[in-house]
N, C-alpha and C positions, 0 to 999 in steps of 0.2 A: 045843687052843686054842679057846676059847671062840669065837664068829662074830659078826656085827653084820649086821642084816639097814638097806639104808636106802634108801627108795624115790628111784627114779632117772626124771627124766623125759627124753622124748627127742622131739624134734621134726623133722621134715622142713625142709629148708635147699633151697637151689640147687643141688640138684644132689649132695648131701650128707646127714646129720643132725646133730646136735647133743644133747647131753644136758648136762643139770646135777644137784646131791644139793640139793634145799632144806636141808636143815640143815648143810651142808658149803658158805658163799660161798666162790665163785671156783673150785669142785671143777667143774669142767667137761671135755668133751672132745666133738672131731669124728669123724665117721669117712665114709664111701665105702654104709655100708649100714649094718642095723641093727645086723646082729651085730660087725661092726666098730667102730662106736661100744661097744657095750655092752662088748665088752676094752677098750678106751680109756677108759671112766669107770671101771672095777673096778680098772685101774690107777690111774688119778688118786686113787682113794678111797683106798687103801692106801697112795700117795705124802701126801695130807693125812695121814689116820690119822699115819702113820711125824711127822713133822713137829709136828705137838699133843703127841705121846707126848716127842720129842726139846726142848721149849721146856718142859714140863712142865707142858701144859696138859689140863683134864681132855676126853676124848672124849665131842664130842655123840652124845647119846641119841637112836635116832631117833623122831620124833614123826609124820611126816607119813604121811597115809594115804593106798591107791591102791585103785581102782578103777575098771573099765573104764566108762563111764557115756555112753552117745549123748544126745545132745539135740537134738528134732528139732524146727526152726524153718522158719518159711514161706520160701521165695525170693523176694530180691526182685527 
């Protein structure tokens, strides 16, 4: 079975993280840490996936690109 690679972003929360798929609105998930998030959005990707495939819609391509990139600005 062919794979779909699709960049996943994940933020630090309260006490938590969060992630979302920019080409997948509403593909989101929490979790307790990072790696725990990261199974909870590979779930949720696979639950949309399943979902587009079942309405007979075609599956987004992914487009968006990741890199780790610091940007380093004065304090104010």
């Amino acid at each position: 079975m062919a794979k779909i690679k699709y960049s996943v972003v994940i933020e630090a929360a309260d006490g938590n993280y969060s992630a979302y798929v920019p080409e997948l609105p509403g593909c989101v998930a929490v979790g307790d840490t990072v790696e725990e998030t990261l199974a909870q959005i590979k779930e949720a990707i696979e639950f949309h996936l399943e979902e587009f495939v079942r309405d007979g819609l075609p599956i987004p391509k992914p487009a968006s690109q990741t890199r780790e990139v610091i940007v380093e600005v004065p304090a104010a």
